[in-house]
N, C-alpha and C positions, 0 to 999 in steps of 0.2 A: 679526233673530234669527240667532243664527248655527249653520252647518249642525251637527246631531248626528251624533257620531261611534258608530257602533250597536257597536264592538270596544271591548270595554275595555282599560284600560290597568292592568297592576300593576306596579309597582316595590318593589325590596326599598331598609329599611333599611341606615344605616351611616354611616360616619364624615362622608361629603359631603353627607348627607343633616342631620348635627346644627345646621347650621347655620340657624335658623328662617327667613331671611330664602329662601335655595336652597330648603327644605321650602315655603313656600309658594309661591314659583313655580311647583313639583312640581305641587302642588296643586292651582293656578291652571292652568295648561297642560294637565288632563286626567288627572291620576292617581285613580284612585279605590277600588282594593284596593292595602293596604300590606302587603310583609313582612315580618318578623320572623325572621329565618335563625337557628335556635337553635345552631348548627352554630357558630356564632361570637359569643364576646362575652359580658357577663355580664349575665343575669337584671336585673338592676338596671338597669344600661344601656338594655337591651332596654323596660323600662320608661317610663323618662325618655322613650323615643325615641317611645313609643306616644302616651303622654299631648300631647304636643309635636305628632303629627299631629291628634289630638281638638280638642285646643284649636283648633289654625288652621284647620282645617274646620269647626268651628262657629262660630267668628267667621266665616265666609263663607257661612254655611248649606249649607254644600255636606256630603253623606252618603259617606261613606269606612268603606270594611269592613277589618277585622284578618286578617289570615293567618297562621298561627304555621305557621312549617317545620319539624320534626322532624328531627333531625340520625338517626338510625337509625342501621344495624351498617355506616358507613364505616367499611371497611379501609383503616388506613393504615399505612406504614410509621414507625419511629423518628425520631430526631434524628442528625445526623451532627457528630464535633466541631469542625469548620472549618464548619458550615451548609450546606456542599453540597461537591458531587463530580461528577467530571465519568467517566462511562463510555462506554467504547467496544467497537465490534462485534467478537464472537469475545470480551469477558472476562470470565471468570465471575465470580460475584456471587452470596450466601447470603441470606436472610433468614430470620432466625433470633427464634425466639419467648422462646429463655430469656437473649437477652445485653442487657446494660443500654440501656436508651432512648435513652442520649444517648452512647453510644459509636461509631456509626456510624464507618466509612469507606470506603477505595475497594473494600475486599474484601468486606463484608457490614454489614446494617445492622437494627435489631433491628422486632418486627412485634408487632402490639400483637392481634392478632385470634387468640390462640390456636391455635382449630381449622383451620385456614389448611393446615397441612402432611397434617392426615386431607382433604381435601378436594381437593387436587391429584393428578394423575398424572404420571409421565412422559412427556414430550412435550407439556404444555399448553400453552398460553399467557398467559404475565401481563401484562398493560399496565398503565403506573405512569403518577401523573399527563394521566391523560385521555389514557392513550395515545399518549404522547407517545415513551415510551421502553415497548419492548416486548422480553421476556423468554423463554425456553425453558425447562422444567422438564427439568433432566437426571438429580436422582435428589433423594428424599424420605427426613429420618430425621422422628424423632419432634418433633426442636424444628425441626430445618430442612431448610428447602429449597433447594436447590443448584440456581443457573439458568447460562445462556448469557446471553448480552445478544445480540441480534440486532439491534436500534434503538437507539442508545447516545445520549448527550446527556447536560447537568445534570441530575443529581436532586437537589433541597434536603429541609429537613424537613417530613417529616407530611404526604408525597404521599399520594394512595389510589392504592389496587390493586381490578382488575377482571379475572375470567379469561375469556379470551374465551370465549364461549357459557354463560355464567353455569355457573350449578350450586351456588354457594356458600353454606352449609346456614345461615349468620347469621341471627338472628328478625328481622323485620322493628320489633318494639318494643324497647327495651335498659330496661335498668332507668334510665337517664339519660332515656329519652324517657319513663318512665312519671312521673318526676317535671316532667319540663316539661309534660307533659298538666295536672297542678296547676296548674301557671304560668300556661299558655293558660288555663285556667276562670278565674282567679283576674283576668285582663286582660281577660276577657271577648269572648277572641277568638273573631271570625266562623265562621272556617274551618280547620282544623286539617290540615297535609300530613302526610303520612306517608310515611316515604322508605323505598324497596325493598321497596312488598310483593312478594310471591309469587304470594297467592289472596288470594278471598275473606274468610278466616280471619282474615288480619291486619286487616283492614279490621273488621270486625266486632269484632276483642278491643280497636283501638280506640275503639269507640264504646262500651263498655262502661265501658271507663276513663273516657272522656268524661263517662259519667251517674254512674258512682262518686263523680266530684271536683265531681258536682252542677253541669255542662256541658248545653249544647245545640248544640255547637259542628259546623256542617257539616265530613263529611270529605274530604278531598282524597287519592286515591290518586295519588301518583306512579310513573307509569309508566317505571321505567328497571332493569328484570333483563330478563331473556331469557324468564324462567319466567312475567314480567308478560304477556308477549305472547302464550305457550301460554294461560294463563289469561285470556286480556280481559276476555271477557265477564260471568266471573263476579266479576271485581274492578269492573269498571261498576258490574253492577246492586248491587253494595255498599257504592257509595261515595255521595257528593252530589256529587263534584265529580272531574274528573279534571284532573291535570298531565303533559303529554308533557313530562319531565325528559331533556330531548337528549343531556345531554353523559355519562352514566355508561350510557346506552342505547347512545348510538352505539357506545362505548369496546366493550360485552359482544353484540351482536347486530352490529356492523361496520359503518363509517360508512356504506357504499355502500348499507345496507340500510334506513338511518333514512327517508329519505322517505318511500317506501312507507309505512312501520309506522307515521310520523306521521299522513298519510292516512288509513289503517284506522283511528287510535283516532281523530281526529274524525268519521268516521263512525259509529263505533260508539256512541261516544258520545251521539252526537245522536237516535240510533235508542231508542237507552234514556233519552231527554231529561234527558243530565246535561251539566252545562256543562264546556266545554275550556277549560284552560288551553296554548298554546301558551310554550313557555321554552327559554332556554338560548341566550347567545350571539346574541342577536340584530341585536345593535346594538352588540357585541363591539370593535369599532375604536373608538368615541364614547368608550372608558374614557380615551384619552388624544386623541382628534380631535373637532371642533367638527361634523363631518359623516359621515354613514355612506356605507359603499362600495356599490356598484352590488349587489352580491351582496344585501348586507345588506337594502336594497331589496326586493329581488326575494323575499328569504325573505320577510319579514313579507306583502308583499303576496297572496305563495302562501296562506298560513295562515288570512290573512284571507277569499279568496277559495272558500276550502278549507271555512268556518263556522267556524272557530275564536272563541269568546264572549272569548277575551281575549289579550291576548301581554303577556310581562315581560318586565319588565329586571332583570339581576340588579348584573354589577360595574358596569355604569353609571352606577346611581344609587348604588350601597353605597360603590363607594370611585373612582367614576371624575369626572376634572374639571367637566366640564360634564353632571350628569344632568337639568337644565331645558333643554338643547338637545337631551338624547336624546329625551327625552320630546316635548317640540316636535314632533321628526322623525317619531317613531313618531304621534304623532298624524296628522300630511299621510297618512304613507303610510296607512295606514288611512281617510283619507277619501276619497283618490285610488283605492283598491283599490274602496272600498265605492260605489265610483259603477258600476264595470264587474262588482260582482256577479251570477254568475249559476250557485252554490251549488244543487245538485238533493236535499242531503239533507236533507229531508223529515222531519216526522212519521212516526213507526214507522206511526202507528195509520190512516194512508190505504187502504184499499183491507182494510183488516183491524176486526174484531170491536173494539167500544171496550169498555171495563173500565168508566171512571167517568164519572158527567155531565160534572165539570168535562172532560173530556178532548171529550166531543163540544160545548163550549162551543166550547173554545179552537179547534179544529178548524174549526166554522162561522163564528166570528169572522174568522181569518185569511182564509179565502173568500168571506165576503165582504165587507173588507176589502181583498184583493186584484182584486177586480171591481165596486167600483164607488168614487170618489173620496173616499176617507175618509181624512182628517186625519192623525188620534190613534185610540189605541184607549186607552180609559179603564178599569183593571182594577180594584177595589173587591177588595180581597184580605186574608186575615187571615194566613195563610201565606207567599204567596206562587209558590203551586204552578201554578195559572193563567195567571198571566202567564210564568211557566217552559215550558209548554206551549207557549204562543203563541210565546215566542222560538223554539221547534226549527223553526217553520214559515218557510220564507224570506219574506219583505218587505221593503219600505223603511218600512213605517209604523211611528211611534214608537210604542213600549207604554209607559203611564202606569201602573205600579203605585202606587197610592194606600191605605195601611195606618195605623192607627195604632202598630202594633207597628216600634220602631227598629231590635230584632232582623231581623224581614222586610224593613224598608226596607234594612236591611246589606248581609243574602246578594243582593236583586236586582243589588246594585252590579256583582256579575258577568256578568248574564244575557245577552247582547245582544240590542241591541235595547229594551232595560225602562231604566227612569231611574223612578226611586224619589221618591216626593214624599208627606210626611206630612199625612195625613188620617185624623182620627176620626168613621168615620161614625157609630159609635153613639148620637150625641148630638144627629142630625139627622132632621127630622118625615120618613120616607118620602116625601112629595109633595114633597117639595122635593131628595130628596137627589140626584137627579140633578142637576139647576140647579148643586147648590152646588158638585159634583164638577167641573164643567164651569166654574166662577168660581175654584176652586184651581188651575185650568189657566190659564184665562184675565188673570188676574192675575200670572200668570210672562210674561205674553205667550207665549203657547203655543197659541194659538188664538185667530179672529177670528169675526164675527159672520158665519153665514151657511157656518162650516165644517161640514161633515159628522164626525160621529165617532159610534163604538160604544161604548157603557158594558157591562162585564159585574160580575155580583154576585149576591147570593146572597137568596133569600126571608128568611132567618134573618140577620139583621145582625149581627155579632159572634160569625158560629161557625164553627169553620176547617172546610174541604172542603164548602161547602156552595152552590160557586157553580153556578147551574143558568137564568139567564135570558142575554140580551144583546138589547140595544135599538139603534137608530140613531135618534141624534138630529142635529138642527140647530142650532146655535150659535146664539142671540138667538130664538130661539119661543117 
């Protein structure tokens, strides 16, 4: 059997990924949330490209969850009429909201985010293209604003802009994400990102929309403003899922300061037992190299080591040469990482008052689980809230979420640690239904005769938040 990888792996679609034969190596190598960048590409597209993972994961039985990205209030600047320009330090530079989009040149170039000029001051700072090329605010009229360039270099079309230490008043929903919210319900997707919130507030008017368009779909707060970080906490406990979205966080909070702040939200995260997503750049070099750089390395393995439940890739698999060797790599490094694990954060609910049964299940499982030679731990789940629990608690043992629901078997795909495997207990005599749980194992080869493992589940078979027992059994008794 070969070893489990307890980190997940997400990749996003795109053009390297159309080809089925690279998609299912994807596949084959360890991918198991896909995403769907709405930010790029057409609906249609985006479609073909979904169906095309379904299919080849089901022809392998293997369970793959949907991500829908939300493109949100990116500011970007215009079009330039040569495609690009090249700026240097000390020459000023306008962007300007009322001049045509595709008139751009070396003196000013048009800005699609309107309120952009009520929202600056003099002397701020703007950095274009991920900060690549960074700007000085030296005076504000009502359509434009008149910079310095201070970091000069190419600018091409339809960079973004980010002003360092946020502030910038854009909703975090646009009326273009309220209609991909359809989209995603309509694809039936997982997990739904939502880029730049603020607060809680956003978080919440999407899950609204979610139930509007007759969705279930878990939300994904991406964390990259300034204002995400003042607010953490309450963007956590309002989401299902978090994204540390690096590259427009680093740009607006300061590159120097993103470690740290990546840190804090997987702890935070894990404290409020919602899953992390780790992104951005990771494996950066692999869009055009067969191998990642020493750095690249070192990030994933931190992350991992950190608890982070998952890392993506983004250009590497969307448009970059080889995304079955990224993937490859990112898996080693993650199993390399995950041997020297030794991650302290914990269940919030240790040493603290518990709320719900299932929570003081998952809690005694782990412990003992963690003290005495247990296999597997076999979770009986209609939800999947349970074995979410059990992942916040560090281990090396694998959780077996066992559900008849495809939807719950979906979302586990991110959990670490949980590997999702369809079973309908309803349909099974109580005296046996352990035995049988333990032969849906045993039949993956996943356990041998004479292992120790924990079964948990619930008095009421088939009724969600109702798990309240856990047993230790022996394989073959």
């Amino acid at each position: 059997m070969n070893q489990l990888r307890r980190t997940k792996i997400v990749v996003t679609l795109g053009p390297s990924l159309d080809n089925p034969d690279m998609l299912e190596r994807v596949i084959l190598a360890g991918a198991v949330v896909f995403r769907a960048n709405f930010s790029h590409g057409e609906i249609n597209v985006h479609e073909k490209r979904i169906k095309m993972v379904r299919d080849i994961a089901a022809r392998h039985h293997i369970t793959v969850a949907l991500l829908v990205d939300l493109q949100g209030p990116k500011i970007r600047i215009g079009r330039f009429k040569n495609k690009k320009i090249l700026l240097k330090e000390g020459q000023p530079f306008t962007l300007d909201t009322a001049m045509d989009e595709n008139e751009g040149d070396e003196h000013s170039v048009s800005l699609g985010y309107k309120s952009l000029p009520q929202d600056v001051r003099i002397n701020d700072t703007l950095l274009l293209d991920d900060g690549r090329l960074v700007f000085t605010v030296t005076r504000v009229e009502p359509t434009k604003i008149h910079c310095l360039v201070v970091v000069g270099g190419e600018l091409s079309n339809n960079k973004g802009i980010n002003r360092l230490g946020g502030g910038l008043s854009a909703a975090a929903l646009t009326e273009k994400d309220h209609e991909h919210i359809k989209d995603a319900v309509r694809f039936e997707a997982d997990y739904i990102a939502v880029s730049f919130p603020r607060h809680a507030d956003d978080i919440k008017e999407a899950r609204v929309l979610v139930k509007a368009a007759g969705g279930n779909a878990g939300i994904i707060a991406k964390i990259e403003r300034s204002e995400a970080i003042d607010n953490l906490e309450g963007i956590i406990q309002a989401s299902d899922a978090i994204m540390i979205a690096r590259g427009d966080l680093g740009v607006e909070i300061g590159d120097a300061e993103l470690p740290a702040a990546q840190k804090k939200i997987i702890i935070v995260s894990r404290i409020y037992n919602k899953p992390v997503i780790t992104a951005t750049q990771m494996l950066e070099s692999m869009i055009l190299n067969t191998i990642p750089t020493r750095a690249e390395v070192s990030d994933i393995a931190n992350a991992v080591l950190d608890g982070t439940d998952a890392v993506m890739l983004s250009g590497e698999t969307a448009v970059g040469l080889y995304p079955d060797k990224a993937v490859a790599a990112m898996d080693r490094i993650c199993l390399s990482a995950e041997k020297h694990s030794h991650i302290k954060a914990n269940n919030h609910s240790n040493g603290q008052q518990l709320k719900y049964v299932d929570e003081a299940i998952a809690g005694a499982t782990m412990f003992t689980a963690n003290h005495l030679d247990i296999k597997a731990i076999i979770a009986l789940t209609e939800s999947g809230t349970t074995p979410l629990l059990m992942s916040r608690i560090n281990s090396n043992i694998p959780i077996y979420g066992l559900s008849r629901y495809d939807t719950t078997l979906r979302r586990m795909t991110l959990y670490r640690d949980v590997y999702p495997i369809p079973f309908d207990a309803t349909h099974i005599d109580r005296r046996v239904l352990n035995q049988s749980a333990i032969s849906a194992l045993s039949e993956r080869d996943i356990l041998r005769k004479g292992d120790l493992v924990i079964i948990t589940k619930g008095d009421l078979i088939g009724v969600h938040g109702r798990t309240n027992s856990m047993k230790i059994v022996t394989v073959g008794d």
